[in-house]
Backbone as a chain_set.jsonl record, in Angstrom:
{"seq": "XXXXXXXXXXXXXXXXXXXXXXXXXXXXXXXXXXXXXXXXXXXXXXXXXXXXXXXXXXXXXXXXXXXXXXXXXXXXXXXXXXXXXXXXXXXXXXXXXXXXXXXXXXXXXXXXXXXXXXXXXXXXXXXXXXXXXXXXXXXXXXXXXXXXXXXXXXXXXXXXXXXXXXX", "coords": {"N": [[87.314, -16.948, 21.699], [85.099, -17.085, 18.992], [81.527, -16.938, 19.101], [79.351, -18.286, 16.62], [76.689, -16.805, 15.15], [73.764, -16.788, 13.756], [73.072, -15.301, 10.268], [70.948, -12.389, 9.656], [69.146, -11.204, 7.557], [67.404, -8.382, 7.815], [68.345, -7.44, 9.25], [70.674, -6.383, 8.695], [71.892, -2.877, 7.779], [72.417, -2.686, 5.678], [70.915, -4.633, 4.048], [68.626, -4.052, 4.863], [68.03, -1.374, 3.68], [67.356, -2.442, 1.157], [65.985, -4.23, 0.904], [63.983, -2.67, 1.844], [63.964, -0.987, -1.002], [62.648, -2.425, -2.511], [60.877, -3.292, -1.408], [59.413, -0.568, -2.557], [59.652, -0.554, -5.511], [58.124, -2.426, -5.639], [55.523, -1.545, -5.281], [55.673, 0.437, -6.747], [55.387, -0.919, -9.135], [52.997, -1.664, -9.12], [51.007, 0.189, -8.717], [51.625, 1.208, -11.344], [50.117, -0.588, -13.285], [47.745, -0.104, -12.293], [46.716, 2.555, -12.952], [46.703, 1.804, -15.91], [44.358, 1.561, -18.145], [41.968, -0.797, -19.601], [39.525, -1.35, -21.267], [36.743, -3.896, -20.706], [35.535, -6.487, -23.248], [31.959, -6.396, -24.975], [29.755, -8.309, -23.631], [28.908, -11.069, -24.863], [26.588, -11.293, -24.711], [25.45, -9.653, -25.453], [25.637, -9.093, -28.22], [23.447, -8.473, -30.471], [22.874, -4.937, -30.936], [20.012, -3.194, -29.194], [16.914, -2.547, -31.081], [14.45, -0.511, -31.471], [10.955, -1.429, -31.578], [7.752, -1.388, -33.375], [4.83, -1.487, -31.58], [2.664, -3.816, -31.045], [0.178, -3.482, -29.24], [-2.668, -2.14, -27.444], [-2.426, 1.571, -27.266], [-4.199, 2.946, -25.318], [-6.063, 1.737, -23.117], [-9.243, 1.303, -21.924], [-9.512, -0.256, -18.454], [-11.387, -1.667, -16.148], [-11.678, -0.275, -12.678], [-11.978, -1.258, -9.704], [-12.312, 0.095, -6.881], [-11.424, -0.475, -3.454], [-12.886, 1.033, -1.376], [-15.322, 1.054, -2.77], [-16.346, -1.572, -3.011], [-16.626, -2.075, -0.107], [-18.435, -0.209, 0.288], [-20.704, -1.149, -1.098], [-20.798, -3.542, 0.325], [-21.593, -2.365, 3.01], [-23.949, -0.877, 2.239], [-24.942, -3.189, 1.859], [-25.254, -4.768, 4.431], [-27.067, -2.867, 5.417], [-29.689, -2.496, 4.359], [-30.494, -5.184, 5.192], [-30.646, -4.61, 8.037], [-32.588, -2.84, 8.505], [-34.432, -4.29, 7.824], [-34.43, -6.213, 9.286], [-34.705, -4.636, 11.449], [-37.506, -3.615, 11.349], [-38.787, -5.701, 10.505], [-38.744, -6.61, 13.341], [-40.144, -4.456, 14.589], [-42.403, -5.099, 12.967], [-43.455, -7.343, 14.591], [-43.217, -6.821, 17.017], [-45.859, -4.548, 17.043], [-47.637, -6.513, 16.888], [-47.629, -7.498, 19.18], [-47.866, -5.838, 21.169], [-50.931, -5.049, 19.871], [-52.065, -7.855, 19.762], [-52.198, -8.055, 22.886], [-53.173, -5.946, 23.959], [-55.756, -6.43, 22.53], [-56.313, -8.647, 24.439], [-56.739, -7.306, 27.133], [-58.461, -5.64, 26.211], [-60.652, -7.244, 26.358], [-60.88, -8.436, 28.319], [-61.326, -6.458, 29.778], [-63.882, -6.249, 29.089], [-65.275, -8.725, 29.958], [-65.206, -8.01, 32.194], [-66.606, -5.714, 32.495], [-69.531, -6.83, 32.048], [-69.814, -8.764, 33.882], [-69.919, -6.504, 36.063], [-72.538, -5.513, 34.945], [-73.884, -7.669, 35.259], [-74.031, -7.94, 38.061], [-75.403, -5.711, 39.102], [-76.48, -5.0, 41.569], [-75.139, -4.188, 44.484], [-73.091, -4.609, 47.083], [-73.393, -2.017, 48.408], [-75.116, 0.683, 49.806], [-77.514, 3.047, 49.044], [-77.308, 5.513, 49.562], [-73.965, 5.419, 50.124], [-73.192, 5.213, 47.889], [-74.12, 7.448, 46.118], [-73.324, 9.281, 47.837], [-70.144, 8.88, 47.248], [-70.066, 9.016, 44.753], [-71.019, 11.832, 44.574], [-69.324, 13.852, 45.591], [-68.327, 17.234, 47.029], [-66.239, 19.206, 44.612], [-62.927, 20.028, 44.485], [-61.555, 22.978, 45.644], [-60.011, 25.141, 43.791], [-57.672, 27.994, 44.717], [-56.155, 30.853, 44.265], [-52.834, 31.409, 45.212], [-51.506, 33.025, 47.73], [-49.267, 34.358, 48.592], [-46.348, 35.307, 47.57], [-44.676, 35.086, 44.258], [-41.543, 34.267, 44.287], [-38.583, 35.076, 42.168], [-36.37, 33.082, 40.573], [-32.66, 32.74, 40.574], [-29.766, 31.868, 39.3], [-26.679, 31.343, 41.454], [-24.594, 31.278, 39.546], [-24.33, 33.119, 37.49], [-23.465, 35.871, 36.416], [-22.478, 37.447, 38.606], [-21.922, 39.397, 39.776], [-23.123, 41.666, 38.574], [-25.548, 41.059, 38.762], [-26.193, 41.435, 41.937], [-25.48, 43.987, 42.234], [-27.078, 45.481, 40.847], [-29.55, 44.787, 42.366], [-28.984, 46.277, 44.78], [-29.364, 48.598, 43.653], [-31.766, 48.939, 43.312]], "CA": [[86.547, -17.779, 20.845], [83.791, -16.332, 18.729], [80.371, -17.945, 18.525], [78.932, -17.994, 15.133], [75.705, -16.177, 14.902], [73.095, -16.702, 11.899], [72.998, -14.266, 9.561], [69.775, -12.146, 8.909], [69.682, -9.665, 6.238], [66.891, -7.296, 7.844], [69.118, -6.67, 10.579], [71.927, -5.696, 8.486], [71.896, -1.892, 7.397], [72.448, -2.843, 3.867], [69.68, -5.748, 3.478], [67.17, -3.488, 5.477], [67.747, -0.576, 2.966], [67.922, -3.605, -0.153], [64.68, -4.518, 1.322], [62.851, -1.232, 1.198], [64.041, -0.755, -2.077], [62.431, -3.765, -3.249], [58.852, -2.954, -1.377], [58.985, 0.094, -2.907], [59.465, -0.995, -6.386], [56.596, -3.446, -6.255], [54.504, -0.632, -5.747], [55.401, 1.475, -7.977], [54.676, -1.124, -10.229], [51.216, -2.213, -9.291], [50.329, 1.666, -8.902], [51.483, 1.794, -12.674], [49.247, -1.486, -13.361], [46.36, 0.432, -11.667], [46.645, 3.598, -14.343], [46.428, 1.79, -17.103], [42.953, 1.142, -18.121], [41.825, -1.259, -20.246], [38.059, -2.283, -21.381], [36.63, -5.182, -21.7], [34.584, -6.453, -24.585], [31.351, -6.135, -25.263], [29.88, -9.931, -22.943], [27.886, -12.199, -25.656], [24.8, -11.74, -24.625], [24.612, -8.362, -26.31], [25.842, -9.042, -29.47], [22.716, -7.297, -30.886], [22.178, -4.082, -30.203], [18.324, -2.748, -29.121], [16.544, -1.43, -31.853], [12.648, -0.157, -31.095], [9.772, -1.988, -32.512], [6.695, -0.574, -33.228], [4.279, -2.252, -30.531], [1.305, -4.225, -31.44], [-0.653, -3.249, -28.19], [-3.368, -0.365, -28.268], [-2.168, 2.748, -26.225], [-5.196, 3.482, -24.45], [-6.798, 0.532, -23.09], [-9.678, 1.177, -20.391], [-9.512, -0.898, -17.612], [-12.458, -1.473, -14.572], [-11.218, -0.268, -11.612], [-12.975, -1.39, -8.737], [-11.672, 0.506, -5.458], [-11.726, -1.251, -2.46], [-13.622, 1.693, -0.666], [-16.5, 0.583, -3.698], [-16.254, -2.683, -2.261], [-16.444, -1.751, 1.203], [-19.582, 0.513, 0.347], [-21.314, -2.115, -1.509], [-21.046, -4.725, 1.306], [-22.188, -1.606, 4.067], [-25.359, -0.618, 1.379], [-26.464, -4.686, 1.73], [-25.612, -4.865, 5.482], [-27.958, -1.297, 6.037], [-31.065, -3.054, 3.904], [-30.593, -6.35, 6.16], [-30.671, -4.306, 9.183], [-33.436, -2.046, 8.099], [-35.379, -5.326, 6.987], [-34.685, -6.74, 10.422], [-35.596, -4.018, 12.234], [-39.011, -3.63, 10.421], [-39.413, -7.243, 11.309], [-39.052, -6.892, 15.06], [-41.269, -3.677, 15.291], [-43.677, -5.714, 13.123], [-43.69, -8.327, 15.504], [-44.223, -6.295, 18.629], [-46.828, -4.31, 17.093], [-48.419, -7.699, 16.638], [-47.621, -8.477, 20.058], [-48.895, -5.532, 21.486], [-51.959, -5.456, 19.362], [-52.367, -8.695, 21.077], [-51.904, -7.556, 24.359], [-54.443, -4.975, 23.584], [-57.08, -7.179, 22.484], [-56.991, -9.451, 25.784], [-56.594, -6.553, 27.873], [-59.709, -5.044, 26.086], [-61.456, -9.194, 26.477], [-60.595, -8.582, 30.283], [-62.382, -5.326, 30.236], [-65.507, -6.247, 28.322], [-65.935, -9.691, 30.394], [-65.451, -7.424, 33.588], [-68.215, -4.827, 32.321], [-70.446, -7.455, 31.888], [-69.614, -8.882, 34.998], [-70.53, -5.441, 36.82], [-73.673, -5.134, 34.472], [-74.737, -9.142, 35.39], [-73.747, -7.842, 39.847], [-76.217, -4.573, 39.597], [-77.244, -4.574, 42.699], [-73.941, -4.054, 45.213], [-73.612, -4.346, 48.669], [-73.375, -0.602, 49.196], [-76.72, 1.111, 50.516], [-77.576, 3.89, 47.723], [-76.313, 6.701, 50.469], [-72.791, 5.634, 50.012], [-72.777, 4.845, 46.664], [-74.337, 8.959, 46.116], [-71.789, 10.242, 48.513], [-68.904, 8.843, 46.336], [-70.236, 9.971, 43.088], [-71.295, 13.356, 44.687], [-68.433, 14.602, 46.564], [-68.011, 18.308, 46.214], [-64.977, 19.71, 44.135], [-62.026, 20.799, 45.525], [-61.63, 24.126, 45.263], [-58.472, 25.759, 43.631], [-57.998, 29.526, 44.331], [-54.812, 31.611, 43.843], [-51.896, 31.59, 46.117], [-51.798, 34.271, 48.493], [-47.578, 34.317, 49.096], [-45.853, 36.093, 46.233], [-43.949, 34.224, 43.858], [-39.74, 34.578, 43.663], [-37.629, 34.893, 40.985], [-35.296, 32.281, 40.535], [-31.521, 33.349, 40.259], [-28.323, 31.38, 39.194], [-25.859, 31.961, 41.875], [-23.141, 31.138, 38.698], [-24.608, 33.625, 36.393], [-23.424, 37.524, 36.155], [-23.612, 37.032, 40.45], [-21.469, 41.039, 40.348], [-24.148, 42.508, 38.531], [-27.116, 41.03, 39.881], [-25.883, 41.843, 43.079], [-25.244, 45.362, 42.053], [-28.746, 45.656, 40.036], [-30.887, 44.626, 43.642], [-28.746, 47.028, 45.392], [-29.707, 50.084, 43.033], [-33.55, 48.478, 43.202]], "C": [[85.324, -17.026, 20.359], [82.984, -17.668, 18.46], [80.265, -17.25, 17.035], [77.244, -17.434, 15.278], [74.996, -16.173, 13.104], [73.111, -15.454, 11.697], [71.536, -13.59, 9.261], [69.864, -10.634, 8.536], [68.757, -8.735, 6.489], [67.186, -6.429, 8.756], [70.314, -5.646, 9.994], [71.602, -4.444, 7.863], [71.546, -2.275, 5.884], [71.331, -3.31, 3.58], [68.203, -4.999, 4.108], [67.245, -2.521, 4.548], [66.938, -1.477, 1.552], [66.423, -3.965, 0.055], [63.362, -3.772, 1.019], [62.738, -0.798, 0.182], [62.994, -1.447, -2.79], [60.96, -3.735, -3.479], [58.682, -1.709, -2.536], [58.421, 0.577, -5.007], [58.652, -1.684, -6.868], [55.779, -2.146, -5.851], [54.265, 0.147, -6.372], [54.623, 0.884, -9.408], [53.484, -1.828, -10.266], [50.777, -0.711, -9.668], [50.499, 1.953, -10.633], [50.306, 0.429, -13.64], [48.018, -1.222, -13.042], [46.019, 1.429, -12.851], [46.159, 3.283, -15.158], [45.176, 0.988, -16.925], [42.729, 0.633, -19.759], [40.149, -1.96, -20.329], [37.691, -3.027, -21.358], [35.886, -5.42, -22.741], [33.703, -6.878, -24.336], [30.83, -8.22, -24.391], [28.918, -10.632, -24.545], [26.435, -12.199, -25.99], [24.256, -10.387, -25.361], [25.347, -7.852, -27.341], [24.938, -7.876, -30.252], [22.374, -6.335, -30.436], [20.84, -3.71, -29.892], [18.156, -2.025, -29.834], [14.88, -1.447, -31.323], [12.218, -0.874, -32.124], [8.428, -1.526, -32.609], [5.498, -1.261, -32.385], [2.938, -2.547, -31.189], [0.288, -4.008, -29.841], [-1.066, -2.12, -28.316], [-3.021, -0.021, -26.597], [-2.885, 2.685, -25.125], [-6.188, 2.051, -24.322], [-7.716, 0.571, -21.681], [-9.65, -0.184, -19.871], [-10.352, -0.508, -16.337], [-12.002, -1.131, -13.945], [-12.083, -0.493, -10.971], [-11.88, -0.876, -7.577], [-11.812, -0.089, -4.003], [-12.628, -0.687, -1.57], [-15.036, 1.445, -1.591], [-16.707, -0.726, -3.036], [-16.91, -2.66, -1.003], [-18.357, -1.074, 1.012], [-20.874, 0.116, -0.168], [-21.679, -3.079, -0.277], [-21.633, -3.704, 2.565], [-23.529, -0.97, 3.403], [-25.347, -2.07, 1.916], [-26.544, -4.847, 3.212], [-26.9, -3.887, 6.009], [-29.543, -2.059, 5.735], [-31.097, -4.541, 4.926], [-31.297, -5.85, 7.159], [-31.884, -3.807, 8.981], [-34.753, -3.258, 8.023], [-35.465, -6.136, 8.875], [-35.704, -5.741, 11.604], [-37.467, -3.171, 12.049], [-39.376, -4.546, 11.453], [-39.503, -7.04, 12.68], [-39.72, -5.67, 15.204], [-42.415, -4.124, 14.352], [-44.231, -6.87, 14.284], [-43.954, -7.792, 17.114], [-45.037, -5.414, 18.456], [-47.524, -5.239, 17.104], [-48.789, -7.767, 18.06], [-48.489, -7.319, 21.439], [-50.292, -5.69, 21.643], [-52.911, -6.821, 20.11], [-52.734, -8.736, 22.401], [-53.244, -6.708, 24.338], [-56.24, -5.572, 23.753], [-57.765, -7.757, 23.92], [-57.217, -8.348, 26.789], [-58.262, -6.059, 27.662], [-60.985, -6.159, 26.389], [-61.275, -8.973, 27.667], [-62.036, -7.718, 30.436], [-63.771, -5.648, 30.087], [-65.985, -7.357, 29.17], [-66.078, -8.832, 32.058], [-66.651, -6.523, 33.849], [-69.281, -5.826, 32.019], [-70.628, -8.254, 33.079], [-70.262, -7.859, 36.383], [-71.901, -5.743, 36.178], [-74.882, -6.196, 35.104], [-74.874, -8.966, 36.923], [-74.497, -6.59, 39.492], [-76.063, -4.156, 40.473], [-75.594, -4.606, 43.322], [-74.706, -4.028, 46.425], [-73.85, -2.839, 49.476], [-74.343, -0.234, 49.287], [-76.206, 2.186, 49.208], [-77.054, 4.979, 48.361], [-74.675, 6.764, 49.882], [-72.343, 5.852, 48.839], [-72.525, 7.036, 46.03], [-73.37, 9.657, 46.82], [-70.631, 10.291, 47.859], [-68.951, 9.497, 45.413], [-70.458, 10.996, 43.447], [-70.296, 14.071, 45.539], [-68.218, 16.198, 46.027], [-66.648, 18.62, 45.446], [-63.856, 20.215, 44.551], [-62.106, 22.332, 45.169], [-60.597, 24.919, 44.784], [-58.503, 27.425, 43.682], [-56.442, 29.474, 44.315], [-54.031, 31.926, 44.781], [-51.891, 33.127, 46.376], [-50.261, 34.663, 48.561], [-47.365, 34.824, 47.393], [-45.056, 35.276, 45.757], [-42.301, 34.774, 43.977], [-39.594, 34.405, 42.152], [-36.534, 34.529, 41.1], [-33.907, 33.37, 39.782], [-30.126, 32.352, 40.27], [-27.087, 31.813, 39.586], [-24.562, 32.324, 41.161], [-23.403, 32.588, 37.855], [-24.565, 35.061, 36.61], [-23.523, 37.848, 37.386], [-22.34, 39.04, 40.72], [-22.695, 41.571, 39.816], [-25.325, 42.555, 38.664], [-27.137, 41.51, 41.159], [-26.048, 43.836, 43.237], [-26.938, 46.137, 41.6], [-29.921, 45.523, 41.03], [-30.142, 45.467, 44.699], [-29.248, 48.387, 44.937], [-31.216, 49.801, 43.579], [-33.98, 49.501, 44.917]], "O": [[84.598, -16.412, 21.141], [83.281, -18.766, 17.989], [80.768, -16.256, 16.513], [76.655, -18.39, 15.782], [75.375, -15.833, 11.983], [73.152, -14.575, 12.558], [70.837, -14.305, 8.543], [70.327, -9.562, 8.924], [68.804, -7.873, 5.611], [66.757, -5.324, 9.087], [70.758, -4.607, 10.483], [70.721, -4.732, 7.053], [70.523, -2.105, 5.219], [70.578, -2.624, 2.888], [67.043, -5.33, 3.863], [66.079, -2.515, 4.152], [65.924, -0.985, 1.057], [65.728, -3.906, -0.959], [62.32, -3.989, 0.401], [61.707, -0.176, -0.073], [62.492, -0.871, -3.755], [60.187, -3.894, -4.423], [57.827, -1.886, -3.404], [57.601, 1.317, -5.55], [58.325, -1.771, -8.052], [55.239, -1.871, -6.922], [53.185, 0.648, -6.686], [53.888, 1.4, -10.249], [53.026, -2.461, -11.217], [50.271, -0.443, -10.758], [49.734, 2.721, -11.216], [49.787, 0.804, -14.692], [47.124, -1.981, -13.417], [45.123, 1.143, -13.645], [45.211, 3.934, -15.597], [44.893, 0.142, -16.076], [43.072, 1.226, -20.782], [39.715, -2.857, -19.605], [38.194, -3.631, -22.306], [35.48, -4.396, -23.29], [33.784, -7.806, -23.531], [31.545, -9.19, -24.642], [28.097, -9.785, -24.898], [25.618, -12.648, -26.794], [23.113, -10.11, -25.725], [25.685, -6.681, -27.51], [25.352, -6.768, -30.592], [21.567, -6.402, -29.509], [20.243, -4.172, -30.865], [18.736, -0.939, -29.83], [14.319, -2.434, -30.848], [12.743, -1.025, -33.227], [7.994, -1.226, -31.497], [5.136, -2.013, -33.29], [2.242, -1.707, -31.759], [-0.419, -5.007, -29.708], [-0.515, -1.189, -28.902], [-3.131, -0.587, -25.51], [-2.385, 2.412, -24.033], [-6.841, 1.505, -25.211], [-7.313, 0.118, -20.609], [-9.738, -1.165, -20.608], [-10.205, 0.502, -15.648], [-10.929, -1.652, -14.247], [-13.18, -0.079, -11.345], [-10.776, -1.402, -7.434], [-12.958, 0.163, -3.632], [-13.28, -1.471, -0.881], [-16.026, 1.726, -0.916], [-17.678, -0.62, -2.286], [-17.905, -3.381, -0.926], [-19.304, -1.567, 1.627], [-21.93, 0.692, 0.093], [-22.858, -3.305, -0.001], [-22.313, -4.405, 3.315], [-24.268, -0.485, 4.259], [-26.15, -2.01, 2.848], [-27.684, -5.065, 3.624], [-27.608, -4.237, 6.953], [-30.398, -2.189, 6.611], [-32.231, -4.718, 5.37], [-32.409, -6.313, 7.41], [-32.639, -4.65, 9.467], [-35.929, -2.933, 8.187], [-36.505, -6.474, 9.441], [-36.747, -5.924, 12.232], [-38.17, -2.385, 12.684], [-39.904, -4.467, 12.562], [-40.569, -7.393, 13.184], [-40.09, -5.671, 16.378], [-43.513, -3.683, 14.693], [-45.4, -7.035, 14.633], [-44.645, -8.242, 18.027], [-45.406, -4.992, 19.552], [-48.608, -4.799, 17.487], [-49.952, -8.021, 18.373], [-49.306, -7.669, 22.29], [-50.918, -6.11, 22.617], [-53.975, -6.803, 20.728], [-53.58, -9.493, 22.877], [-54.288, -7.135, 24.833], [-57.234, -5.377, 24.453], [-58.882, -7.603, 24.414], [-58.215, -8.636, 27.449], [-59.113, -6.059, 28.552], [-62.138, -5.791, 26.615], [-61.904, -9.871, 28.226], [-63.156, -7.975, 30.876], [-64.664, -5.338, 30.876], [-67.2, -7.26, 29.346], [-66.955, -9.091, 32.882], [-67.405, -6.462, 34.82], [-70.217, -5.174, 31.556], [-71.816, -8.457, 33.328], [-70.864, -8.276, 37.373], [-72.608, -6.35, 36.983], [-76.066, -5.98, 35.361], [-75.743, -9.694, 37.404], [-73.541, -5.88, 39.806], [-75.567, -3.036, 40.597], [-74.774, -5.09, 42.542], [-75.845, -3.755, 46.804], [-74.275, -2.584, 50.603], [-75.026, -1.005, 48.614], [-75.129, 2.23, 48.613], [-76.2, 5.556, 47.689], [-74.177, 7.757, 49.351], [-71.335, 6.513, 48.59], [-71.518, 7.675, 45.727], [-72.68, 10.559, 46.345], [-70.0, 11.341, 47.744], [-68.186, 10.408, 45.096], [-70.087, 11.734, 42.534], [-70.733, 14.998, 46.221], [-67.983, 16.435, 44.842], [-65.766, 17.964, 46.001], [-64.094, 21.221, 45.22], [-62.879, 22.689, 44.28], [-60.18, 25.598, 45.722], [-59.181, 28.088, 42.897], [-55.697, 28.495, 44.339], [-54.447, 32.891, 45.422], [-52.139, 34.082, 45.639], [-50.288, 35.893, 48.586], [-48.078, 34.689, 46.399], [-44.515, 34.541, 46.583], [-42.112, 35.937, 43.622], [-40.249, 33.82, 41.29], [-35.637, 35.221, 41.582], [-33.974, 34.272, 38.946], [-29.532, 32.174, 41.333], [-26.33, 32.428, 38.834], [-23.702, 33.113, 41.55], [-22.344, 33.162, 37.603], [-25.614, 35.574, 36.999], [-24.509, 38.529, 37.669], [-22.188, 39.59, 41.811], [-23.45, 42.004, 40.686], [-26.093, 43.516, 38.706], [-28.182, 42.046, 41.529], [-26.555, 44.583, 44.074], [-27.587, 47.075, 42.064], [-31.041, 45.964, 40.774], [-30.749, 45.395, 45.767], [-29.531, 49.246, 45.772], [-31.713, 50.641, 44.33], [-35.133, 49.529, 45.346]]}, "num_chains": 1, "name": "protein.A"}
């Protein structure tokens, strides 16, 4: 008894060649669909072609520039006169405050010398007073010990060494 088996045609020798034939024919004829080249036309929107016009605007037209480093050097010139203006102001104000200071200081002094002038007399006996104001002078004479000469152990220390050996 034979079964029946479907038929498919890429199995069969023939329909698998019949097949390849077939691919190979559609590509030949897209690849010849690719070749040919054809333009298209020109879209609508550029019906007219561009012709030049002679320009109503003038060539050369200065224009301000302002640079931002102008800017920048403008606003650091007005900060400098601020500062300058401030610091004026606060050394006028503590010469003032000195000045001030000064005055009472000198109002201390003057009510204190008048103070001494109005107390004359002191409790000190006139001995002591003469002993203070007359003390003799010290006396400065001239060192007896010889001075050195300083030497920078960092500084040239081979040929100083060498230079107090010749000595």
């Amino acid at each position: 008894m034979t079964e029946i088996k479907p038929f498919k045609f890429s199995i069969d020798p023939v329909g698998a060649k019949a097949i390849r034939e077939e691919r190979e024919r559609q590509q030949r004829i897209e690849k010849e669909k690719e070749r040919v080249f054809k333009a298209r036309s020109v879209p609508k929107t550029h019906n007219k072609p561009f012709a030049l016009q002679k320009s109503s605007r003038v060539l050369c037209e200065p224009n301000k520039i302002i640079l931002a480093s102008e800017k920048r050097a403008i606003k650091r010139a007005n900060f400098e006169k601020e500062v300058t203006k401030r610091r004026l102001e606060a050394e006028r104000v503590e010469k003032e405050r000195q000045e001030k200071a000064l005055a009472e200081r000198n109002a201390e002094i003057d009510a204190e010398m008048k103070a001494l002038q109005f107390h004359k007399k002191s409790n000190a006996s006139p001995a002591q007073v003469h002993q203070f104001l007359h003390k003799p002078t010290v006396a400065i004479k001239q060192s007896e010990v010889e001075l050195c000469t300083p030497q920078s152990p960092h500084l040239l220390t081979s040929s100083r060494v060498r230079s107090l050996q010749m000595a």
